[in-house]
PQR file with spaces between the fields and no chain letter, atoms N, CA, C, O and H, PARSE charges and radii, in Angstrom:
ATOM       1  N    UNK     1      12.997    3.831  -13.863 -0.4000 1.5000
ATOM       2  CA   UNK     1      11.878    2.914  -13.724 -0.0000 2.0000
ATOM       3  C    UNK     1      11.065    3.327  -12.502  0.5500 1.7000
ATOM       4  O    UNK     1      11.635    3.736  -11.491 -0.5500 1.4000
ATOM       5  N    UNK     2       9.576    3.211  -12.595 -0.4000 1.5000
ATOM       6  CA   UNK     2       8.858    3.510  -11.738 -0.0000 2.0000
ATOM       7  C    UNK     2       8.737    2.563  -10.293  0.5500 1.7000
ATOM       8  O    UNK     2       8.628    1.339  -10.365 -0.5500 1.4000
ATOM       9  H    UNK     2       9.113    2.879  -13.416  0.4000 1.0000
ATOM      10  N    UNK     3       8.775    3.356   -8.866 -0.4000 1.5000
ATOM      11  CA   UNK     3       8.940    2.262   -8.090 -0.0000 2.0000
ATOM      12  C    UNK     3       7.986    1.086   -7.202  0.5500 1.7000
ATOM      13  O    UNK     3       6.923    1.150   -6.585 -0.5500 1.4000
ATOM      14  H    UNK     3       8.864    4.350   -8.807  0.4000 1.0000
ATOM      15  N    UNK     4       8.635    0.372   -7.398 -0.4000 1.5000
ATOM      16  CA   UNK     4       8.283   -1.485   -7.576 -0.0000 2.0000
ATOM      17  C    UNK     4       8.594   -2.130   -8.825  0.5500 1.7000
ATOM      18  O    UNK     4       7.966   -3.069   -9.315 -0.5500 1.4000
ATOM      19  H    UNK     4       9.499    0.321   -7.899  0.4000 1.0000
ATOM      20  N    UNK     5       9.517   -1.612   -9.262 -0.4000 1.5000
ATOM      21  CA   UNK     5       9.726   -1.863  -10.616 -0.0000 2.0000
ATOM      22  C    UNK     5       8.855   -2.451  -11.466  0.5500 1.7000
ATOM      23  O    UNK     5       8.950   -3.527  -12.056 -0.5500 1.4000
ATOM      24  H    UNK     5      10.027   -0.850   -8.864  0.4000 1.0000
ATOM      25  N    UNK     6       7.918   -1.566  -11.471 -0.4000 1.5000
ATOM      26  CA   UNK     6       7.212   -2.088  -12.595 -0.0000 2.0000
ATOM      27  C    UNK     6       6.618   -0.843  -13.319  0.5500 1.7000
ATOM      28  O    UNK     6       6.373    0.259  -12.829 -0.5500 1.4000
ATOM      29  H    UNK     6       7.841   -0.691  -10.991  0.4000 1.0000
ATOM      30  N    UNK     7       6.399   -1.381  -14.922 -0.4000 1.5000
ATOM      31  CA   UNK     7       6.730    0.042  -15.981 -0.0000 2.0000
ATOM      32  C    UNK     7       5.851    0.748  -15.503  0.5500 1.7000
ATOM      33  O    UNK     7       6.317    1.594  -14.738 -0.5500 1.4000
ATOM      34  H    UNK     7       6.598   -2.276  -15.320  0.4000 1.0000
ATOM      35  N    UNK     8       4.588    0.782  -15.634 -0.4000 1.5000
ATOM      36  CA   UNK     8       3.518    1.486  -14.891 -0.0000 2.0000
ATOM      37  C    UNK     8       3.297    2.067  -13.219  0.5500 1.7000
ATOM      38  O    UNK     8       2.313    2.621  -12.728 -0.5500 1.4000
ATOM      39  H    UNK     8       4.210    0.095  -16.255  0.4000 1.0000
ATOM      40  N    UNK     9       4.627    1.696  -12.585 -0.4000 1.5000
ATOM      41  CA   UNK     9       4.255    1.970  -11.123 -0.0000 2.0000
ATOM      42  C    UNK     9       4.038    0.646  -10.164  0.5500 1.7000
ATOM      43  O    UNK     9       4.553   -0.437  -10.442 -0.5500 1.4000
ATOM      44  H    UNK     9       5.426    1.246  -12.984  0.4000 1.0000
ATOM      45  N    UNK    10       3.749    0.721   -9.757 -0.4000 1.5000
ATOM      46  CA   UNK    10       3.448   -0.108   -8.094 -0.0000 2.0000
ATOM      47  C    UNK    10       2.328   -0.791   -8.316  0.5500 1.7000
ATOM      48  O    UNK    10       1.564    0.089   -8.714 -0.5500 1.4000
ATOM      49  H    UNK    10       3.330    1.601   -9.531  0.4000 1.0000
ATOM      50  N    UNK    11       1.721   -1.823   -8.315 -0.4000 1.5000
ATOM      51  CA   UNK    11       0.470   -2.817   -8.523 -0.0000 2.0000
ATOM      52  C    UNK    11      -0.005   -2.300   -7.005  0.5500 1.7000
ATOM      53  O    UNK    11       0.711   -2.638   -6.062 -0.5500 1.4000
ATOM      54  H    UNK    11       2.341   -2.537   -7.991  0.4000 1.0000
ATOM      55  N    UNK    12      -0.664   -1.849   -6.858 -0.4000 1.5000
ATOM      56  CA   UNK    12      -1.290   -1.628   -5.522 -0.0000 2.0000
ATOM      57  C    UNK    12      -2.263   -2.561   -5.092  0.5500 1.7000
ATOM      58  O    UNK    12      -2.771   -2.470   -3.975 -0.5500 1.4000
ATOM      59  H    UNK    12      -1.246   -1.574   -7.623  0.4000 1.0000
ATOM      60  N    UNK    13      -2.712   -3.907   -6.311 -0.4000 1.5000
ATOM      61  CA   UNK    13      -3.507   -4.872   -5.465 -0.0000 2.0000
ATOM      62  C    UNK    13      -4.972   -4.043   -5.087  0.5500 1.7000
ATOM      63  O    UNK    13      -5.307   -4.115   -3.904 -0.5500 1.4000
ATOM      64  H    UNK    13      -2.299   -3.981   -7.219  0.4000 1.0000
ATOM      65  N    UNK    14      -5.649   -3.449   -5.789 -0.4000 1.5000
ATOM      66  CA   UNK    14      -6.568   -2.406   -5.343 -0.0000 2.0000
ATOM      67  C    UNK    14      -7.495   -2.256   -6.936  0.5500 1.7000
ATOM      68  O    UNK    14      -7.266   -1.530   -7.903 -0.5500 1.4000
ATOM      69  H    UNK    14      -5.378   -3.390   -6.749  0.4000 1.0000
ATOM      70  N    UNK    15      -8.559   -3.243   -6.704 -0.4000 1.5000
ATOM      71  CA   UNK    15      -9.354   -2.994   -8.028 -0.0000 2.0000
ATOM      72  C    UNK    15      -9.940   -1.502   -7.944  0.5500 1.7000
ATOM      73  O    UNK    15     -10.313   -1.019   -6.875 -0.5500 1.4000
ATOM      74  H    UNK    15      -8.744   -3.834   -5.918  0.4000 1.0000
ATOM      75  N    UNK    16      -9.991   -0.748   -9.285 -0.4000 1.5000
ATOM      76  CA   UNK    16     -10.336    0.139   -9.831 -0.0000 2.0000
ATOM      77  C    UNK    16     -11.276    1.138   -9.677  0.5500 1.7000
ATOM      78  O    UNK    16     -11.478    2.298  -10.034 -0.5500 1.4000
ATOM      79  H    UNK    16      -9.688   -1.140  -10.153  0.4000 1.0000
ATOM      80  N    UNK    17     -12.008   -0.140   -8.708 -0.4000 1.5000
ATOM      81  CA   UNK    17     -13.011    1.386   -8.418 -0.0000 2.0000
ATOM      82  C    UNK    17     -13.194    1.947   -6.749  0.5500 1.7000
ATOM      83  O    UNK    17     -14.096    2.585   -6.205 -0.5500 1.4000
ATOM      84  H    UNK    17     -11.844   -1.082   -8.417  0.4000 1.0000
ATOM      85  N    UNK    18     -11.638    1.272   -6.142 -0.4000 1.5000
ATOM      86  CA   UNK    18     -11.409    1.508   -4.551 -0.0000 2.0000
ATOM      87  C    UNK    18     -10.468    2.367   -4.930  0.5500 1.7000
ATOM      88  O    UNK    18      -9.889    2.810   -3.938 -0.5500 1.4000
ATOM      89  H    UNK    18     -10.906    0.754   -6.584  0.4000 1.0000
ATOM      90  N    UNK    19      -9.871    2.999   -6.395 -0.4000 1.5000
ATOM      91  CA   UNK    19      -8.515    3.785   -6.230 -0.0000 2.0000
ATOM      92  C    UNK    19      -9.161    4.931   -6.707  0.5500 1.7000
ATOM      93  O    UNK    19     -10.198    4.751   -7.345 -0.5500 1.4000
ATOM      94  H    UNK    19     -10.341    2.640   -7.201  0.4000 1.0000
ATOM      95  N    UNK    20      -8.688    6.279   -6.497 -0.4000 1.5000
ATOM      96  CA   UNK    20      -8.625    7.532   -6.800 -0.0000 2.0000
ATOM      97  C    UNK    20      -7.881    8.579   -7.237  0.5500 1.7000
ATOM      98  O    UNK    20      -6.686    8.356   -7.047 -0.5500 1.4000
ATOM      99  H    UNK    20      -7.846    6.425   -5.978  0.4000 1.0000
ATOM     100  N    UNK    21      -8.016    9.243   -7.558 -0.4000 1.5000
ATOM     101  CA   UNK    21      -7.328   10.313   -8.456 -0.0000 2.0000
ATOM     102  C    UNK    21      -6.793   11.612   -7.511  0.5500 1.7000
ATOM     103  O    UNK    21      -7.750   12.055   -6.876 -0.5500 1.4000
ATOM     104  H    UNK    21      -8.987    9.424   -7.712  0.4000 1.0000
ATOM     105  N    UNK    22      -6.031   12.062   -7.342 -0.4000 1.5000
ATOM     106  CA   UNK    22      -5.570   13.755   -6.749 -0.0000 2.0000
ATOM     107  C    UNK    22      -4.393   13.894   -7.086  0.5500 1.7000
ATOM     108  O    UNK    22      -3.277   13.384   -7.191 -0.5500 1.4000
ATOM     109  H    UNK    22      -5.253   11.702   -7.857  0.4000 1.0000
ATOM     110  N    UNK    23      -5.215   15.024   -7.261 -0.4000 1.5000
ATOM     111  CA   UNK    23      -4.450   16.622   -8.136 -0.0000 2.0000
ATOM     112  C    UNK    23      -3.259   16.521   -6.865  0.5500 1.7000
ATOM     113  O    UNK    23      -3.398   16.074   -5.727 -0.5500 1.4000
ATOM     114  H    UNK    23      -6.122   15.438   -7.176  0.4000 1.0000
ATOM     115  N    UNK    24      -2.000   17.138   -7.554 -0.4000 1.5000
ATOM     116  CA   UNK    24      -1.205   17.525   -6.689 -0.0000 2.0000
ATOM     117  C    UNK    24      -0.069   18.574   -7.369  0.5500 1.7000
ATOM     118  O    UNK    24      -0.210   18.635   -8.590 -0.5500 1.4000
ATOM     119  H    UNK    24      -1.887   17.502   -8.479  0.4000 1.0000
ATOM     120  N    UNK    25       0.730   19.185   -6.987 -0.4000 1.5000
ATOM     121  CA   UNK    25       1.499   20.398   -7.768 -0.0000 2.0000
ATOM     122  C    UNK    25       2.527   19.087   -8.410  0.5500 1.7000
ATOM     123  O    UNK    25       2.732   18.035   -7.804 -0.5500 1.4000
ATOM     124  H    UNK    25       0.845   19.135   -5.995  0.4000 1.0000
ATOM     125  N    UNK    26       3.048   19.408   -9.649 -0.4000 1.5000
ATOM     126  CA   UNK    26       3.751   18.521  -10.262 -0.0000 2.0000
ATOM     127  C    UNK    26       5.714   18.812   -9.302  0.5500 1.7000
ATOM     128  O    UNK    26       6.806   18.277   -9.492 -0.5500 1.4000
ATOM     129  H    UNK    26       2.882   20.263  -10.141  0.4000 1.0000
ATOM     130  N    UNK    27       5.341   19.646   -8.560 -0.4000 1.5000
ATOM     131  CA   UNK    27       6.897   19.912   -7.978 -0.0000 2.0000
ATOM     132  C    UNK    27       6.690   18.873   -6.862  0.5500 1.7000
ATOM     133  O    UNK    27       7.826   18.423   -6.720 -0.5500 1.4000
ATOM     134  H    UNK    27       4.454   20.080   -8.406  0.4000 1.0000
ATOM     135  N    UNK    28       6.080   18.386   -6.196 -0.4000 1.5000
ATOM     136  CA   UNK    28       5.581   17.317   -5.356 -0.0000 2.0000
ATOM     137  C    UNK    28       5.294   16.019   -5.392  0.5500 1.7000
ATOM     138  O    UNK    28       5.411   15.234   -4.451 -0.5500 1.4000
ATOM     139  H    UNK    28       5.156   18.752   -6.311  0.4000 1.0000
ATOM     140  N    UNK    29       4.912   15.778   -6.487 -0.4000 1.5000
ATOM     141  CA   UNK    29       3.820   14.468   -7.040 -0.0000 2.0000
ATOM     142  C    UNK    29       5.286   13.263   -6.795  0.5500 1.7000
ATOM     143  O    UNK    29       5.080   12.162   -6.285 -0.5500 1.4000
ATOM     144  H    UNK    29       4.817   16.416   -7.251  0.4000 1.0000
ATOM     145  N    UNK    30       6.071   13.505   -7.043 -0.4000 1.5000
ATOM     146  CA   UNK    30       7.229   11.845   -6.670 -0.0000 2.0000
ATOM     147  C    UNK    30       6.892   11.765   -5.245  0.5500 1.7000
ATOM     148  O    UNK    30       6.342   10.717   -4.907 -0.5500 1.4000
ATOM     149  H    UNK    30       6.239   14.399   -7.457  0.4000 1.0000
ATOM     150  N    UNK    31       7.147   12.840   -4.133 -0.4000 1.5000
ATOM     151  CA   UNK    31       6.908   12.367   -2.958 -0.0000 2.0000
ATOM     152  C    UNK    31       6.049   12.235   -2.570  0.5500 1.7000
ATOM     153  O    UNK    31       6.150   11.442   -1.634 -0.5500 1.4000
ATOM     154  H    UNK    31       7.593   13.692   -4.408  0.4000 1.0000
ATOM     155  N    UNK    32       4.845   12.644   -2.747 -0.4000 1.5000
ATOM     156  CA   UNK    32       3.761   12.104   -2.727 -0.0000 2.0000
ATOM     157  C    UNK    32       3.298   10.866   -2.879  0.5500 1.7000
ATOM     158  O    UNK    32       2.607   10.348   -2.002 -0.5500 1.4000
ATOM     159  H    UNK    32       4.763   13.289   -3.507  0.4000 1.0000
ATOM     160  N    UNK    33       3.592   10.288   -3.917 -0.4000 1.5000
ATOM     161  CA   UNK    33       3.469    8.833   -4.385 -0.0000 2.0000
ATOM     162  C    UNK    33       4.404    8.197   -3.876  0.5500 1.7000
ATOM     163  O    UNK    33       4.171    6.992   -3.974 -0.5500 1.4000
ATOM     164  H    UNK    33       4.153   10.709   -4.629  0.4000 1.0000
ATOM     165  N    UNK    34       5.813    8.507   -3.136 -0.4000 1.5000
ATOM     166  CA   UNK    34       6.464    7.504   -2.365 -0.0000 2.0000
ATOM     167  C    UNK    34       5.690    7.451   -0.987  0.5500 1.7000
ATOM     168  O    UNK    34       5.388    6.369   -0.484 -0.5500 1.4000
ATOM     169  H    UNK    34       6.002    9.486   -3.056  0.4000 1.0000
ATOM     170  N    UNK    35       5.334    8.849   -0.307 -0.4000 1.5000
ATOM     171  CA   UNK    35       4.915    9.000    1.057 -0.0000 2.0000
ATOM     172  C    UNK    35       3.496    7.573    1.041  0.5500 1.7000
ATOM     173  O    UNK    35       3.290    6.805    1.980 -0.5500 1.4000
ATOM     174  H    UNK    35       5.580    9.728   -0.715  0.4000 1.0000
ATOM     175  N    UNK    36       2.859    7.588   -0.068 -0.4000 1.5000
ATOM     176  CA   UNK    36       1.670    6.716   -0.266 -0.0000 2.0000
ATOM     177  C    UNK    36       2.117    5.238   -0.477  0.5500 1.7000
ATOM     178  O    UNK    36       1.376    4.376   -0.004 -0.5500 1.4000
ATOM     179  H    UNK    36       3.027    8.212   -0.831  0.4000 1.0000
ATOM     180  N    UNK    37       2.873    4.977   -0.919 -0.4000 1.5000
ATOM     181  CA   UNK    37       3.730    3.714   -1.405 -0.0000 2.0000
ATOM     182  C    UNK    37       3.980    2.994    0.013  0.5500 1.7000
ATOM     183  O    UNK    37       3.574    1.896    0.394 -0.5500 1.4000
ATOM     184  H    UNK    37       3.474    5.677   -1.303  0.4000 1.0000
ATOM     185  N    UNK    38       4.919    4.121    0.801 -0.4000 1.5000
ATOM     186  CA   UNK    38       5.019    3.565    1.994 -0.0000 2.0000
ATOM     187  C    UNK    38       3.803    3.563    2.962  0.5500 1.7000
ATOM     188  O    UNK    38       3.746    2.610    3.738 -0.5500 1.4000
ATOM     189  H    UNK    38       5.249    5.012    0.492  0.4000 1.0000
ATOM     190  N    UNK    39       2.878    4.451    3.016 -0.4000 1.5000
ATOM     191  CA   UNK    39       1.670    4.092    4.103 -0.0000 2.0000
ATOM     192  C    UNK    39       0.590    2.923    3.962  0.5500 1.7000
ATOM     193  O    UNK    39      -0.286    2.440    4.680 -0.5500 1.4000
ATOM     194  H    UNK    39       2.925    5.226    2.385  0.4000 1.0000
ATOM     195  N    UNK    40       1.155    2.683    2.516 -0.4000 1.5000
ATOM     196  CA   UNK    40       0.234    1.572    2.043 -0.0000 2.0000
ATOM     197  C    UNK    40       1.123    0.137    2.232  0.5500 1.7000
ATOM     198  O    UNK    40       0.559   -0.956    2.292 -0.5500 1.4000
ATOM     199  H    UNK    40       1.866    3.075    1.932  0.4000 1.0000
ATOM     200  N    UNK    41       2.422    0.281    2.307 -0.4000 1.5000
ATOM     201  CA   UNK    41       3.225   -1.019    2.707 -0.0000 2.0000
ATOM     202  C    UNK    41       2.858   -0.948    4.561  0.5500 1.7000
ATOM     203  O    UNK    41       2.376   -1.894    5.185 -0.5500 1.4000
ATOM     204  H    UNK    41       2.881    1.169    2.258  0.4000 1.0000
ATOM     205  N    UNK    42       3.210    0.329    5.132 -0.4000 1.5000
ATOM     206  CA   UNK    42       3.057   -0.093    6.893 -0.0000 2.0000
ATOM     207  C    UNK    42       1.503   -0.435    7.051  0.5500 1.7000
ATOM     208  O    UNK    42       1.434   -1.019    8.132 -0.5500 1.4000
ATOM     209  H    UNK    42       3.601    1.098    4.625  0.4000 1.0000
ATOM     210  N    UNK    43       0.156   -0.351    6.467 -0.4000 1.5000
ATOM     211  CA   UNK    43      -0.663   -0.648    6.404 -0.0000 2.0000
ATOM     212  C    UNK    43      -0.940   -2.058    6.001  0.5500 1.7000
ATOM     213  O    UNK    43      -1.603   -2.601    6.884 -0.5500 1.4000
ATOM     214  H    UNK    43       0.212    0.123    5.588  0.4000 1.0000
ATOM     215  N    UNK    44      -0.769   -2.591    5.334 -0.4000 1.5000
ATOM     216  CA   UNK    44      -0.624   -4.657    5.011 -0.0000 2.0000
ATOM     217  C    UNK    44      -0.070   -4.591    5.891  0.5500 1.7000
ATOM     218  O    UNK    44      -0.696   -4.566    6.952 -0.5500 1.4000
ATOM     219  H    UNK    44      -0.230   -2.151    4.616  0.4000 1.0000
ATOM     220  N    UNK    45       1.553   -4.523    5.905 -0.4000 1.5000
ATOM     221  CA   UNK    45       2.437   -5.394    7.453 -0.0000 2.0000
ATOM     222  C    UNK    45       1.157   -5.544    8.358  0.5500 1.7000
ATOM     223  O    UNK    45       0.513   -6.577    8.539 -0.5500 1.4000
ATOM     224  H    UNK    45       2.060   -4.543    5.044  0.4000 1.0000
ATOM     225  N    UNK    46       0.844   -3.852    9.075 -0.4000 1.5000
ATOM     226  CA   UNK    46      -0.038   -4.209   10.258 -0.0000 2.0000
ATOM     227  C    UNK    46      -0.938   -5.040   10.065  0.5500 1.7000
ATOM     228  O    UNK    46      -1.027   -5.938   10.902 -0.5500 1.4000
ATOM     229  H    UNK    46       1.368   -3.013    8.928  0.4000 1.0000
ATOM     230  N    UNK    47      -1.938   -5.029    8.874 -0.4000 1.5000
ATOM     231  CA   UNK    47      -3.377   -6.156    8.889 -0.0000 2.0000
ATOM     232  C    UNK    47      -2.716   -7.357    8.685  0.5500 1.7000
ATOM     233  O    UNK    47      -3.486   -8.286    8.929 -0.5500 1.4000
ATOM     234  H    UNK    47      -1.865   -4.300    8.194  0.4000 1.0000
ATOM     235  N    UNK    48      -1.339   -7.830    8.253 -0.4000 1.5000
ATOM     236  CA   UNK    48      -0.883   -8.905    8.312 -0.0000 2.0000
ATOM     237  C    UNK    48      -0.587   -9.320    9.657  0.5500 1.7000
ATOM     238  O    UNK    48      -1.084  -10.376   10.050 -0.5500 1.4000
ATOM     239  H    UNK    48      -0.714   -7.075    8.055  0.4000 1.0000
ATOM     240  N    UNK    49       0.184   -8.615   10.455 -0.4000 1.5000
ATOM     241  CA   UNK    49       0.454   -8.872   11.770 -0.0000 2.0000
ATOM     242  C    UNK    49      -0.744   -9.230   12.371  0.5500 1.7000
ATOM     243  O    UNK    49      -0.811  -10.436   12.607 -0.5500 1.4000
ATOM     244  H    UNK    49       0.588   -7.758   10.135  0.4000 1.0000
ATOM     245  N    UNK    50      -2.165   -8.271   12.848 -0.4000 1.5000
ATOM     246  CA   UNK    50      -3.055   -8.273   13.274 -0.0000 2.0000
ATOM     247  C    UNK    50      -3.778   -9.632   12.576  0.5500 1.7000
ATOM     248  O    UNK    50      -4.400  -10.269   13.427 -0.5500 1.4000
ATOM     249  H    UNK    50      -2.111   -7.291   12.656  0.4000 1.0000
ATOM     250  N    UNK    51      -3.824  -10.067   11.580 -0.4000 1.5000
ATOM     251  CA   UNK    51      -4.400  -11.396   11.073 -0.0000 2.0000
ATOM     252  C    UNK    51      -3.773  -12.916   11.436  0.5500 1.7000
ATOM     253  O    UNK    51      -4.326  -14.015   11.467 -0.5500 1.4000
ATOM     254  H    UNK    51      -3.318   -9.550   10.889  0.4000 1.0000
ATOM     255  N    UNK    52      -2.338  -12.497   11.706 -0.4000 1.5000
ATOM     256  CA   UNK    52      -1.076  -13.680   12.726 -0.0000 2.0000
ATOM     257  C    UNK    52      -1.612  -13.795   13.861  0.5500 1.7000
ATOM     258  O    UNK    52      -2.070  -14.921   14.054 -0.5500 1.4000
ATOM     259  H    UNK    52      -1.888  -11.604   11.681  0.4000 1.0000
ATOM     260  N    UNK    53      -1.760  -12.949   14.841 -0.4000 1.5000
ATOM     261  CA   UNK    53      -2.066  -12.852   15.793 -0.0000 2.0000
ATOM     262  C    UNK    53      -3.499  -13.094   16.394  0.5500 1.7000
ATOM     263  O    UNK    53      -3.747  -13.337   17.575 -0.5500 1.4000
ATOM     264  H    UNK    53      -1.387  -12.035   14.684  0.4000 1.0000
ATOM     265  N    UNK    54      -4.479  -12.969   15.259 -0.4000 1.5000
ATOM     266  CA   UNK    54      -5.676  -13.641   15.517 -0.0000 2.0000
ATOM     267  C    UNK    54      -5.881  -14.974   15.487  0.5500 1.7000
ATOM     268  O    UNK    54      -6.587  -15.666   16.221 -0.5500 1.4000
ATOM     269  H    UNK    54      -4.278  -12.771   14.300  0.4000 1.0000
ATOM     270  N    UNK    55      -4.930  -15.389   14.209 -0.4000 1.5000
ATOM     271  CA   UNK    55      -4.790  -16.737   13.892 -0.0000 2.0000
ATOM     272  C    UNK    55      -4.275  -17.730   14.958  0.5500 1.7000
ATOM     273  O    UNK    55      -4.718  -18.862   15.153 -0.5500 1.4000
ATOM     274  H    UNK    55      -4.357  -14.827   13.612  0.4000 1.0000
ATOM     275  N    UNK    56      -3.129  -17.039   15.702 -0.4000 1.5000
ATOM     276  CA   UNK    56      -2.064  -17.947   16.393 -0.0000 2.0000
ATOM     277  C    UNK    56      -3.422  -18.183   17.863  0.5500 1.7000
ATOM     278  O    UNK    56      -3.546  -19.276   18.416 -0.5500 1.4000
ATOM     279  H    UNK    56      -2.769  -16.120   15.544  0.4000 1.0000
ATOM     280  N    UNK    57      -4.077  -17.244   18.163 -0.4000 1.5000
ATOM     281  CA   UNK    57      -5.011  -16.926   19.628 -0.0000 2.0000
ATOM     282  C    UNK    57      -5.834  -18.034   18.884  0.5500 1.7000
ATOM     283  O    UNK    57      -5.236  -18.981   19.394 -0.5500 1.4000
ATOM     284  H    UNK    57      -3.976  -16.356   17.714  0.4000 1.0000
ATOM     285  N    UNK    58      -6.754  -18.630   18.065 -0.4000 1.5000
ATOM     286  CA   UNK    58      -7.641  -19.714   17.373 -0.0000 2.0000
ATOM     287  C    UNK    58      -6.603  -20.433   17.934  0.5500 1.7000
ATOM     288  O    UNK    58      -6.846  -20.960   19.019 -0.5500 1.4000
ATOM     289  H    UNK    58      -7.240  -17.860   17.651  0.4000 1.0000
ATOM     290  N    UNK    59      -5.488  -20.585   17.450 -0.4000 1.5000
ATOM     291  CA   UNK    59      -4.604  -22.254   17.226 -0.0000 2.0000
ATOM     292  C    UNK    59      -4.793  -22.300   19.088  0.5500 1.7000
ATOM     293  O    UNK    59      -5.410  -23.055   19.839 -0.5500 1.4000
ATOM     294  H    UNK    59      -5.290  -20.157   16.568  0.4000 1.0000
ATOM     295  N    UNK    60      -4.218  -21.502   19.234 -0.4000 1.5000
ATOM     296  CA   UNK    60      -4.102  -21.399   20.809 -0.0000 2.0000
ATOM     297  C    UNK    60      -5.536  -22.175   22.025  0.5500 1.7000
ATOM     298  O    UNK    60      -5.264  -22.992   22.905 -0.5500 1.4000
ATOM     299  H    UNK    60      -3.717  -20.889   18.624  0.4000 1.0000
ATOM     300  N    UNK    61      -6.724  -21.742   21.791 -0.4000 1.5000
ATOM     301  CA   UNK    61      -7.872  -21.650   21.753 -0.0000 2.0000
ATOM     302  C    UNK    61      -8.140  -23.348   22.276  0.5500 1.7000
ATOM     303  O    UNK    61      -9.284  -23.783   22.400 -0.5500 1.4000
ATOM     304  H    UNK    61      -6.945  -21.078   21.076  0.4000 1.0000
């Protein structure tokens, strides 16, 4: 099964015309798409963190 378990892959939350296509050698392409999987999970955490932290400085305020 593809990972995030879901049949198609990973819902990336990313309408259709913000996502893109690249070529990559097919001896590569799994890690590739994990290396992306994960830069795109440490990427939310941070804008999540960074959006806590704006929030909590308002409450604060």
């Amino acid at each position: 099964m593809p990972r995030g378990k879901h049949r198609h892959g990973y819902n990336w939350n990313v309408p259709d015309k913000d996502k893109t296509n690249v070529k990559v050698p097919k001896e590569i392409m799994e890690e590739v798409q994990q290396f992306a999987q994960e830069l795109w999970e440490q990427r939310k955490r941070s804008e999540e963190q960074m959006s806590q932290s704006v929030q909590e400085d308002s409450d604060n305020a």
